[in-house]
Structures are given as structure tokens and as C-alpha cells.
NULO-452741 format. One line per 3 residues: number of its first residue (from 1); their letters; for each residue x, z, y of N, C-alpha, C. Coordinates in pm, whole numbers, plus 50000, padded with zeros to 5 digits. Example, Ala and Ser with C-alpha at 12.3 -4.5 7.8 and 13.67 -1.06 7.14 Angstrom:
2
1 = as = 51319:50780:49431:51230:50780:49550:51320:50780:49670 ~ 51285:50708:49775:51367:50714:49894:51290:50787:50003
This chain:
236
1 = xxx = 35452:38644:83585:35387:38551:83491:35490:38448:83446 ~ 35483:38438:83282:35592:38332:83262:35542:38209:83328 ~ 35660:38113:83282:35589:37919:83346:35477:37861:83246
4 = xxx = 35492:37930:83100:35403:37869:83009:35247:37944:83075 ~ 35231:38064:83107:35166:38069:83168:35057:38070:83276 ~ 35152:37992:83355:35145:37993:83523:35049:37895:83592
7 = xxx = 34978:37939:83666:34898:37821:83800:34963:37715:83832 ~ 34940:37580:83847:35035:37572:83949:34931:37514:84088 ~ 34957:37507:84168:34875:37500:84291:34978:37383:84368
10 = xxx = 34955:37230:84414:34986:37169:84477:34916:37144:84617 ~ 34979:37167:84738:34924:37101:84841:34912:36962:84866 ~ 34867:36845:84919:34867:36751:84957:34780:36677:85048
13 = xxx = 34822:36754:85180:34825:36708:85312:34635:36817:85338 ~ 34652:36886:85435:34500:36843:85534:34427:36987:85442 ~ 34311:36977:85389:34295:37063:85325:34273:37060:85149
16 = xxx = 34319:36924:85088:34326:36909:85007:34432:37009:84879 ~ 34356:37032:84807:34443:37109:84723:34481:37083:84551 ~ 34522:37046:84485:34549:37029:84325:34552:37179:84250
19 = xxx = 34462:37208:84141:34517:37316:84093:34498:37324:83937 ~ 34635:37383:83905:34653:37275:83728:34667:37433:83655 ~ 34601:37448:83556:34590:37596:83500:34687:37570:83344
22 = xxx = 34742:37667:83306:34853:37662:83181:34751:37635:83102 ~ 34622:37619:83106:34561:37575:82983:34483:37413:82950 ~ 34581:37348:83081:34541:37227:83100:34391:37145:83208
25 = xxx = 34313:37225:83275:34236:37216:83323:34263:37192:83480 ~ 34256:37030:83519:34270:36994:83652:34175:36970:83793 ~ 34181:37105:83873:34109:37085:83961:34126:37024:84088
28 = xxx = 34050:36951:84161:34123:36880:84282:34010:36939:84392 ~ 34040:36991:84532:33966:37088:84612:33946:36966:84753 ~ 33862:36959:84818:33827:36870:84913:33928:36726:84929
31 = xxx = 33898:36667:84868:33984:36512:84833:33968:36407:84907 ~ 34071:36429:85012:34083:36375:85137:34228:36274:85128 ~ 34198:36190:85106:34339:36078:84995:34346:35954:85118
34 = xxx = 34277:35862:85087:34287:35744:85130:34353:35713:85311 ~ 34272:35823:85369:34312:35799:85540:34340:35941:85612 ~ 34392:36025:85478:34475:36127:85502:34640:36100:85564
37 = xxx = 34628:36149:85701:34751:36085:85720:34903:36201:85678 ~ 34879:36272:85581:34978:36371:85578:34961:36375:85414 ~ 34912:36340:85316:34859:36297:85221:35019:36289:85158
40 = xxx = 35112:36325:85056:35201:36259:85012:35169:36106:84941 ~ 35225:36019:85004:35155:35881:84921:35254:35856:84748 ~ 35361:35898:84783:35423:35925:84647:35379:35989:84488
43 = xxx = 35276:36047:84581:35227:36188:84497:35117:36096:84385 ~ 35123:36101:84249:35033:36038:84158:34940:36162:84123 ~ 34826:36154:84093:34745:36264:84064:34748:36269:83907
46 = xxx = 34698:36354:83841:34719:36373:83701:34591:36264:83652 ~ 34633:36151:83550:34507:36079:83497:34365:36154:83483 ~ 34328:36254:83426:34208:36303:83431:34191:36431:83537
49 = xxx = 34118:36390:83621:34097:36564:83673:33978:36551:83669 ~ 33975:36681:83609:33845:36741:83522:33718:36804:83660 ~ 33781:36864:83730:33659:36933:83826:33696:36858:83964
52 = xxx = 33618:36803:84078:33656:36802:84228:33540:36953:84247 ~ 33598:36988:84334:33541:37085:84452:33475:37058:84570 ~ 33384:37080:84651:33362:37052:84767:33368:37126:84871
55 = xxx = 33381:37170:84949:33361:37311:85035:33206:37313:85117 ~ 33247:37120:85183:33150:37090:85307:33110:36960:85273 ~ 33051:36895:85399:33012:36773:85375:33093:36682:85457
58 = xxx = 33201:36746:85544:33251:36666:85613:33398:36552:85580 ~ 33394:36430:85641:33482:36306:85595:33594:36366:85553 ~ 33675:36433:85598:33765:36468:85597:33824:36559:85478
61 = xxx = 33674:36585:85383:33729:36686:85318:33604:36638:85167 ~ 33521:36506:85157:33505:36462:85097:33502:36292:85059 ~ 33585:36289:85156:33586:36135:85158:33637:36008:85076
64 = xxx = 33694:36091:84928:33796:36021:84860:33684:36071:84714 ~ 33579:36183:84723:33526:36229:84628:33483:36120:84508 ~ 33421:36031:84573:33371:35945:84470:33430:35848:84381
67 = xxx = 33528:35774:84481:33693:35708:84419:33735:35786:84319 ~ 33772:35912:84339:33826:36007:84275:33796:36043:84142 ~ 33657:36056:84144:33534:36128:84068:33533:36007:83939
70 = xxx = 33503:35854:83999:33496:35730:83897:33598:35714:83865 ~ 33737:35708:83887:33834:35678:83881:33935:35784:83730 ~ 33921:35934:83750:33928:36049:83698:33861:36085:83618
73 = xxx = 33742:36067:83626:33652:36085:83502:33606:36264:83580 ~ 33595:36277:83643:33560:36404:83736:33362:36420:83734 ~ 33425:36565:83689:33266:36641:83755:33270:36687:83898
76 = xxx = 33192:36653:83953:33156:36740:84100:33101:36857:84104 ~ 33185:36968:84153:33110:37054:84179:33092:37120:84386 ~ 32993:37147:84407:32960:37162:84497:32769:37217:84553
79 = xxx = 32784:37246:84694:32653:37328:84710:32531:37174:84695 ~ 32476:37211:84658:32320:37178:84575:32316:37032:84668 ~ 32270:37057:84757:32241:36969:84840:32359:36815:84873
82 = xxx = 32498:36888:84872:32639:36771:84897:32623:36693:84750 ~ 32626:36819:84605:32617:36745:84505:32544:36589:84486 ~ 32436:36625:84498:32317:36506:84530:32376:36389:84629
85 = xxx = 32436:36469:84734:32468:36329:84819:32588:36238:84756 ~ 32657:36345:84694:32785:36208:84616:32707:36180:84505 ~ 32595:36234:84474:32575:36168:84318:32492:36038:84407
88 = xxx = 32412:36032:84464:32371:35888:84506:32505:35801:84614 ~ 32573:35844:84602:32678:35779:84652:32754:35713:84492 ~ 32735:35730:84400:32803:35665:84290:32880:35790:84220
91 = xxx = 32879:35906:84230:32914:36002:84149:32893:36025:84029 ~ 32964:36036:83931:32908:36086:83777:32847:36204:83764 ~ 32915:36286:83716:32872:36432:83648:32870:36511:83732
94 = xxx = 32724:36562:83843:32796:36703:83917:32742:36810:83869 ~ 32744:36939:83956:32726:37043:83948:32688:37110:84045 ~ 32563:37102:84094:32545:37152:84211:32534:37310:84188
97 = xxx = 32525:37368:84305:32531:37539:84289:32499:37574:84459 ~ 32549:37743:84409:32457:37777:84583:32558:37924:84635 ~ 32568:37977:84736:32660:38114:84798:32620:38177:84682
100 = xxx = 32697:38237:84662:32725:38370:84538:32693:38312:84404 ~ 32667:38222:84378:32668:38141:84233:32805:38104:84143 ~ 32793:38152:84050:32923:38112:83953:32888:38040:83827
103 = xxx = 32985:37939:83805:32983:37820:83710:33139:37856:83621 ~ 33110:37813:83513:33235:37809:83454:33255:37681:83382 ~ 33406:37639:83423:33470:37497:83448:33608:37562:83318
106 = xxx = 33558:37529:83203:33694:37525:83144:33720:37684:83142 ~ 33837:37712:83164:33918:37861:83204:33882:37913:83280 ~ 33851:37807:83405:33829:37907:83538:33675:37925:83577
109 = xxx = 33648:38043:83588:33519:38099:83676:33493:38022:83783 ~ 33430:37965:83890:33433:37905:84027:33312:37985:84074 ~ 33312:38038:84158:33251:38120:84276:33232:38040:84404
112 = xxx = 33064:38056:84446:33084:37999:84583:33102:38081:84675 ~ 33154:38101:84770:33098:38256:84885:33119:38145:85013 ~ 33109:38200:85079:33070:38180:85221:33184:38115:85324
115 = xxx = 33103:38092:85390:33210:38034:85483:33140:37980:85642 ~ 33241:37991:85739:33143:37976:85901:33185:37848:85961 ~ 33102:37725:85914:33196:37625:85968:33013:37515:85956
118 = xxx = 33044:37396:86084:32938:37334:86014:32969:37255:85919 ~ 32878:37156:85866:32879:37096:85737:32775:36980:85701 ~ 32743:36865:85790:32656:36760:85779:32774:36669:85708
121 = xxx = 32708:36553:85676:32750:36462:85603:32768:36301:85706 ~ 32841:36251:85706:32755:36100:85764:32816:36006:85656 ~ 32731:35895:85688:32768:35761:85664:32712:35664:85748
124 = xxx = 32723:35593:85699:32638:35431:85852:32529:35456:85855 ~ 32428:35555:85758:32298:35586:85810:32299:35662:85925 ~ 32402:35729:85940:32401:35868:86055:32433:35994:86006
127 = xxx = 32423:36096:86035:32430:36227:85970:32316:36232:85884 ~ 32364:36360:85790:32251:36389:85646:32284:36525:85618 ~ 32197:36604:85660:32202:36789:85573:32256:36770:85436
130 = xxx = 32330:36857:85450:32408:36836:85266:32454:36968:85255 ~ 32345:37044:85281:32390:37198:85260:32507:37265:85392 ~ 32501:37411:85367:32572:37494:85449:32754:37471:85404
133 = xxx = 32821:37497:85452:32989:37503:85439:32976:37655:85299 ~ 33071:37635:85245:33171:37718:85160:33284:37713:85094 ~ 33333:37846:85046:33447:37862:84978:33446:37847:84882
136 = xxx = 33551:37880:84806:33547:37881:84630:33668:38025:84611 ~ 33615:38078:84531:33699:38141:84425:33736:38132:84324 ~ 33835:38141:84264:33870:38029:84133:33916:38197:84018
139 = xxx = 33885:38203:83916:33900:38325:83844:33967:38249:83747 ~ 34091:38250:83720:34206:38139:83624:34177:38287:83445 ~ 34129:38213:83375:34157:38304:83238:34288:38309:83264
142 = xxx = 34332:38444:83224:34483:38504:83186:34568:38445:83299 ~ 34528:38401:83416:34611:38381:83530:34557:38416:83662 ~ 34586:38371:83775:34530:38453:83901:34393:38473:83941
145 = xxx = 34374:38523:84065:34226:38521:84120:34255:38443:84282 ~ 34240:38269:84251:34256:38244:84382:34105:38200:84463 ~ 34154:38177:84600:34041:38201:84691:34081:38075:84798
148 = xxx = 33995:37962:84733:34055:37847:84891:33917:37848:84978 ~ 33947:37928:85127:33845:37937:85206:33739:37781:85299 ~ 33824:37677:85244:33744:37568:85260:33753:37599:85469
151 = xxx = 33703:37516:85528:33682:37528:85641:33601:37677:85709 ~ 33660:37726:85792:33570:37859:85835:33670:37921:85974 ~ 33588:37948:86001:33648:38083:86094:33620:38228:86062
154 = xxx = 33721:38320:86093:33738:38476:86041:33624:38533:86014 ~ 33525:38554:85942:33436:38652:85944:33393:38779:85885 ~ 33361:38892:85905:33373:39015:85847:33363:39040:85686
157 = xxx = 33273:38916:85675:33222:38985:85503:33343:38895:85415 ~ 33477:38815:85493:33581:38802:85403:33643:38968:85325 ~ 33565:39082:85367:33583:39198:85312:33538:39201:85160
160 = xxx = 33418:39170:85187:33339:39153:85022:33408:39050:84939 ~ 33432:38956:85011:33520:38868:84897:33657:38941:84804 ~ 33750:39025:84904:33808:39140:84869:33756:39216:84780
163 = xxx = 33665:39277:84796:33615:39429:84684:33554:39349:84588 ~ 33480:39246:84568:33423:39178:84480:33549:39117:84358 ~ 33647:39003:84412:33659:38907:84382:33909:38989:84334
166 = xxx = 33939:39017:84487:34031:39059:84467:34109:38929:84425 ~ 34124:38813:84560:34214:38703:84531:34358:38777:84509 ~ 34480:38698:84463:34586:38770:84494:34610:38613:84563
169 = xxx = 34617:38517:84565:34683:38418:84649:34556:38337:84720 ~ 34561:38329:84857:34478:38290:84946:34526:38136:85002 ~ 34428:38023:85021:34475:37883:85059:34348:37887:85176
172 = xxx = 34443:37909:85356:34390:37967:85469:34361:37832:85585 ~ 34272:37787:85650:34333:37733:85760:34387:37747:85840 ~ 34468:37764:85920:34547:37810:86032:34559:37665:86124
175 = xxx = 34532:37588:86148:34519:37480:86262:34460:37515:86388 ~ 34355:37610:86353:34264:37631:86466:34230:37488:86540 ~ 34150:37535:86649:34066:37399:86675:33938:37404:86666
178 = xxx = 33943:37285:86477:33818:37311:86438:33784:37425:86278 ~ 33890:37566:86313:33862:37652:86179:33953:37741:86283 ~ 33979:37826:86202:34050:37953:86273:34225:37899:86271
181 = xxx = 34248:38018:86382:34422:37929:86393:34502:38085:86302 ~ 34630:38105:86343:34671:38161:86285:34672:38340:86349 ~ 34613:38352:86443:34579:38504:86461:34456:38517:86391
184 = xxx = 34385:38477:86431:34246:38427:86328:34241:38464:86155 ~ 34350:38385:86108:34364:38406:85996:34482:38508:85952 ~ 34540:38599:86029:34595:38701:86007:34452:38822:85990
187 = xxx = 34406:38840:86063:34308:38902:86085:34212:38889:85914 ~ 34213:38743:85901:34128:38748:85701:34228:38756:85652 ~ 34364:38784:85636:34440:38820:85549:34435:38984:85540
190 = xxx = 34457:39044:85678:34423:39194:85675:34259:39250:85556 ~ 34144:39109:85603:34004:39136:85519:34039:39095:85389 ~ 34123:39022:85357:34140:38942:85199:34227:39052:85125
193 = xxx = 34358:39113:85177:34469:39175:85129:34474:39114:84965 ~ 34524:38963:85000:34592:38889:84920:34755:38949:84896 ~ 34821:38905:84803:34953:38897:84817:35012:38775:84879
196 = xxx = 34953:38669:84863:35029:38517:84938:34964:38445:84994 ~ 34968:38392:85137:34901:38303:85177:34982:38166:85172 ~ 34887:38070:85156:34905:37897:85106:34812:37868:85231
199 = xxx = 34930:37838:85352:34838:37780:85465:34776:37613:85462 ~ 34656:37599:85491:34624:37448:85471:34554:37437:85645 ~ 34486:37305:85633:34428:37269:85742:34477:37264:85857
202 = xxx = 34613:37203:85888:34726:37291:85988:34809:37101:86035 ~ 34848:37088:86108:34917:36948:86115:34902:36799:86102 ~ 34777:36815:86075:34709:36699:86012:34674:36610:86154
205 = xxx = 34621:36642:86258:34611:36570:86367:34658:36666:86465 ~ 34686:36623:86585:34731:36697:86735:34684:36786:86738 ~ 34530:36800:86747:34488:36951:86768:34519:37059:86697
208 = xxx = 34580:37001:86603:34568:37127:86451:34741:37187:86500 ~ 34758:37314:86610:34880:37325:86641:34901:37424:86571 ~ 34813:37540:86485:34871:37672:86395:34986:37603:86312
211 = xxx = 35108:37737:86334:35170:37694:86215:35202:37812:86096 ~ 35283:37790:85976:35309:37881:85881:35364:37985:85974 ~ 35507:37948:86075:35573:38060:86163:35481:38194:86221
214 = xxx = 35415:38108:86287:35295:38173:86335:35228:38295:86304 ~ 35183:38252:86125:35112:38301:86070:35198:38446:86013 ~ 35331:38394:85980:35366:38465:85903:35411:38564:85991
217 = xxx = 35433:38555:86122:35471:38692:86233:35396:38769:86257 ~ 35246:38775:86207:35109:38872:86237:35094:38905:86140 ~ 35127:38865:85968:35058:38924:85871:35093:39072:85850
220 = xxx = 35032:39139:85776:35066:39267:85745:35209:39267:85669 ~ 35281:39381:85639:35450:39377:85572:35373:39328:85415 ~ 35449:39284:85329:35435:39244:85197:35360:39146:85156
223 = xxx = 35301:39099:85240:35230:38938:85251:35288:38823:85275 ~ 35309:38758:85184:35373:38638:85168:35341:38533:85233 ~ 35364:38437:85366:35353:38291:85398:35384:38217:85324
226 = xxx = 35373:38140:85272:35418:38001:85168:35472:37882:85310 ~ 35547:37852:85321:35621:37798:85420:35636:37625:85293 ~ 35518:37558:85300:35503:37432:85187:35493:37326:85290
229 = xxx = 35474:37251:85271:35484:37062:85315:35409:37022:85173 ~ 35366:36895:85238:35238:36856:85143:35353:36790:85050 ~ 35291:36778:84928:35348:36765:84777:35396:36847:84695
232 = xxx = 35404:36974:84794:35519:37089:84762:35428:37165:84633 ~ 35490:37219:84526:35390:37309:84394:35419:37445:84419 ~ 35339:37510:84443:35337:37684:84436:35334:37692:84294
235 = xx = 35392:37794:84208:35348:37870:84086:35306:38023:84086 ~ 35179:38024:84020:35101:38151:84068:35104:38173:83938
């Protein structure tokens, strides 16, 4: 794919992800900014981003959503239930949706599928149901088919996401802990048969000991590790 073309996919820190399509459309994937401690602080985000993502409901992976959202001029998209909770949290425009539901954002298709992780919400009220955990699949017009699995551990029907969807670049947790570590996620790379994995969720605190090395010594031959540090841009 030429560069006029091309994805580009930024990490920045934890499981946060940037993803900027050649046709100008800026998505930002669980926006975990402020007390992200792996977060590039250098890193300026693009003035408008057009879509946030949600996977779950947890701090860590929506905790910057609403800053973000007012700040950006951002639609929310996310499962039915989280939507609602950032929209009474001060959210603008969302989009709620549900497993196997697809929305189209601009260029890209967004797919929810599944994912095995829990997913409550808190604030100083306490915890709040805000829907089940998921993924996203991102279907780029005239560019890739990516797949950021959001929090989860390995589970079989990452097969169907395969025969259905056919990511070619995968954004994996490998920390293990609290998501799968990196045998774990060799194992959904064998179910995904991506061409590249973009490890996330990995370094961010002590427990999170998976690393890219790791990962990349179990995958199948011709599968790519992305060996990134947060700020770093993949081009897909």
C-alpha cells in the first residue's frame, strides 16, 4: 500500500490506540490519557478526532473519554449501555451499539464482536452495569481489516472473527494478569491468522509482565510482532 494510501495506527501507552485513515478520519480506541503512566506525554493528539471507541467500562480504558470527547468534538461509540453512561457523564454525540452490530464512521465499517473480560463501570457512586466487554473491527475503505481485541482472554470463536471479518493486522493484549499473556495470545493469533500483531496492554503496571519477545517466539512462521513503544506509528 502506498503512504498516500496507508493506515496509520499509533500506540500510546496501556491499551490506548490512535487510528488515522488516508482519508482523514480520526479514531481514538479506549482513551486512557491523563493517569496513564506510559501514555507518551509529548504526544499531541490530532485537533479533531472524529470517533472514540470503547471496548469496556473499565477506568483504565475509559477514563479520559469525556475530556476527550468535549475537547475533540468526538462521537462515542460503544456497547448500548457504556454509551449512556458517558453520555450522562457530559458526553456529546454517541453511538451506542451491541456484539455483532456494525456502524459506519466515515470510511471505516466498526464491528462489535466479542470479547471475555469483565466490564462494570465505577465512579464515587460505586460500580454501574455498562454492558458486557468487546472488541472492534475496523473495515478501513480501500485500506486494511483491523481488529483491536479490547480486553479479553483467548477464546475459541476468535475463529469466527477470522472467517467472517479476516483482520490482516491484530492490536493483542499480551500482559496477562488481567487479559491473556503472551502464550495466550499466540494461541488467538493461530485463531485470528492475522499477518501482524500490534501488542498492547503489556507494561503499563508490574503485573503486566508479557512481552513483544515473548510473543513473537510462539507465533506461527510469517507473523509479524510489531516490537513498538508507546508513540511509535505503524503504517498499515
Amino acid at each position: 500500500m502506498s503512504a498516500t494510501n496507508a493506515t496509520r495506527i499509533t500506540w500510546l501507552g496501556h491499551a490506548t490506540v490512535l487510528v488515522q485513515t488516508s482519508k482523514g478520519t480520526n479514531i481514538l480506541i479506549d482513551p486512557f490519557i491523563a493517569q496513564n503512566p506510559k501514555y507518551p506525554k509529548e504526544f499531541a493528539l490530532p485537533a479533531k478526532i472524529h470517533f472514540l471507541l470503547l471496548t469496556h467500562g473499565h477506568g483504565d480504558h475509559i477514563s479520559d473519554a469525556v475530556p476527550v470527547a468535549k475537547k475533540h468534538g468526538s462521537t462515542v461509540v460503544a456497547m448500548y449501555e457504556l454509551a449512556d453512561f458517558v453520555k450522562a457523564k457530559g458526553a456529546g454525540e454517541i453511538i451506542g451499539m451491541n456484539l455483532g452490530g456494525t456502524v459506519q464512521l466515515d470510511d471505516v465499517a466498526a464491528t462489535m464482536v466479542d470479547a471475555k473480560h469483565s466490564a462494570a463501570a465505577q465512579d464515587e457512586k460505586g460500580s454501574h452495569y455498562v454492558g458486557v466487554a468487546s472488541g472492534f473491527v475496523l473495515t478501513v475503505a480501500g485500506g486494511p481489516v483491523l481488529y483491536h481485541a479490547g480486553d479479553t482472554a483467548v477464546f475459541g470463536d476468535m475463529s469466527l472473527i477470522r472467517e467472517l471479518y479476516h483482520p490482516k493486522v491484530v492490536m493483542l493484549p499480551i500482559g496477562g494478569h488481567y487479559t491473556m499473556g503472551p502464550k495466550e495470545a499466540a494461541l488467538a493469533s493461530r485463531l485470528l491468522a492475522p499477518e501482524i500483531i500490534l501488542p498492547i496492554h503489556f507494561g503499563t503496571v508490574p503485573p503486566l509482565k508479557g512481552t513483544p519477545d515473548e510473543l513473537a517466539a510462539l507465533v506461527e512462521p510469517g507473523v509479524k510482532v510489531v516490537r513498538w513503544k508507546p508513540g511509535e506509528e505503524f503504517v498499515a
